[in-house]
N, C-alpha and C positions, 0 to 999 in steps of 0.2 A: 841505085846505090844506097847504102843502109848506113844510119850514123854512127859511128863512135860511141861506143860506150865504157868507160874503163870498168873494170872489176878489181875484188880485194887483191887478187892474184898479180893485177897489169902495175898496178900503180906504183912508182919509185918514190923512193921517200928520201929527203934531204933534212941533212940538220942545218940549222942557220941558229949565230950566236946574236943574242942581243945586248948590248953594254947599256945597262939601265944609271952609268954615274950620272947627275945631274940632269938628268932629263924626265921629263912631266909621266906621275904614272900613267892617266889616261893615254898619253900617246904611244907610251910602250905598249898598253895593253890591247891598243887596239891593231897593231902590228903583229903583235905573238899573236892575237884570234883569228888574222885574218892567214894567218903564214899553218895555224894548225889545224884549221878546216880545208885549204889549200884553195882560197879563192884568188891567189895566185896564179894558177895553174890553168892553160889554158883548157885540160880536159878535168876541169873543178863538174863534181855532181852533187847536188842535195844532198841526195841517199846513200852516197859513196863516201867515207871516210880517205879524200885522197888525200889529206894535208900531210905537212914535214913535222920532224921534230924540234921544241924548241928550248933552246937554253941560255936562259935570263940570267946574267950575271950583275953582282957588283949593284944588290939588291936593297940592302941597306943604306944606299946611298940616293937612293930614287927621291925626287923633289914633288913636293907635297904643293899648287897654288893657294892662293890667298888663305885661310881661316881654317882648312881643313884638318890642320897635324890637333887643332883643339877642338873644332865642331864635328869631324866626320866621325860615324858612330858605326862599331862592329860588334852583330849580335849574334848569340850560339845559345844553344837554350841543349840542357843535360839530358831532357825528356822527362824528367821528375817535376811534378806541381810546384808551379815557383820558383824554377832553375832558369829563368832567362839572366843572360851573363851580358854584361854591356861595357866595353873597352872603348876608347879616344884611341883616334889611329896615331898619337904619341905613344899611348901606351903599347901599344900594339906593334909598332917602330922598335920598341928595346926591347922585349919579349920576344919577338919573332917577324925581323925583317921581311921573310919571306910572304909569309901570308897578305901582305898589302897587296905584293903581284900576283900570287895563285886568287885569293879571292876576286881581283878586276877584273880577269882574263877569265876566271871562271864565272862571272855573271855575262859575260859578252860571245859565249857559246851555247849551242842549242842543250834545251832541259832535259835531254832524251839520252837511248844508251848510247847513240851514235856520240853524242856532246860528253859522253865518259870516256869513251876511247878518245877521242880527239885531247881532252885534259889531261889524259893519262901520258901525254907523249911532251907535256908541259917539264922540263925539270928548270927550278929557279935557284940560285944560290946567293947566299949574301954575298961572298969577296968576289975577287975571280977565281978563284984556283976554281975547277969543276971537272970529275970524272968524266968528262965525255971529248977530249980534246983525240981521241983517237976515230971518233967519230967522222967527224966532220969530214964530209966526202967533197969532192970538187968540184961539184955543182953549189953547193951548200957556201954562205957567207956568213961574214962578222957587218950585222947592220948597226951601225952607229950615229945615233940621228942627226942630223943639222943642229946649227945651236940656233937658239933664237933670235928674234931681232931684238931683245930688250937684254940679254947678255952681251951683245955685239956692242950694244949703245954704249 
């Protein structure tokens, strides 16, 4: 008997929504990485692109721990001598909520073109409203995390 192996052709793909209000980027981001590689799944391959897609809502409201909204530092450099560009992820909050989740989620996937397609299937939005509510198939969920214990407190 010969094992399972899914191919680009087998594999089903789900959307699952994430509600990112008041809850820790890191732990958002490491749910969308783990839901768009699809190591969920219980036929997940390396090499196989089987993950869902995923949509990050209510983006601009995502909570920042301790010192970060004025110590954590986001860099983009133009290509031209001397163009390194240096933003506080404050500033980077009211300019474009979104990039705090696309860039987390995108350092926590593989550097390869496999980890392009899999980012490609990322859509994050600031509010909720999101073009994809037609999507959402019946396998597919709205995960919304636990609160924590020190909000409980």
């Amino acid at each position: 008997m010969g094992s399972f192996v899914p191919t680009a052709g087998t594999v089903v793909r789900q959307w699952h929504v994430i509600d990112a209000d008041g809850q820790v980027l890191g732990r958002i981001a490491t749910e969308a990485a783990r839901l768009l590689q699809g190591k969920h799944k219980a036929v997940y391959t390396p090499h196989i692109d089987t993950g869902d897609h995923v949509v990050v809502v209510n983006a601009a409201r995502i909570r920042l721990t301790g010192r970060k909204e004025e110590q954590k530092l986001y860099r983009y450099h133009s290509g031209f001598e001397g163009g390194l560009r240096i933003e506080r992820a404050k500033e980077v909050r009211q300019k474009n909520p979104v990039r705090l989740v696309e860039e987390a989620v995108r350092g926590m996937l593989p550097k390869t073109k496999l980890g392009e397609a899999m980012w490609r299937k990322l859509k994050v939005y600031a509010d909720e409203k999101h073009p994809h509510a037609a999507q959402t198939t019946k396998g597919g969920k709205t995960v919304k995390e636990k609160t924590s214990k020190r909000e409980v407190a």
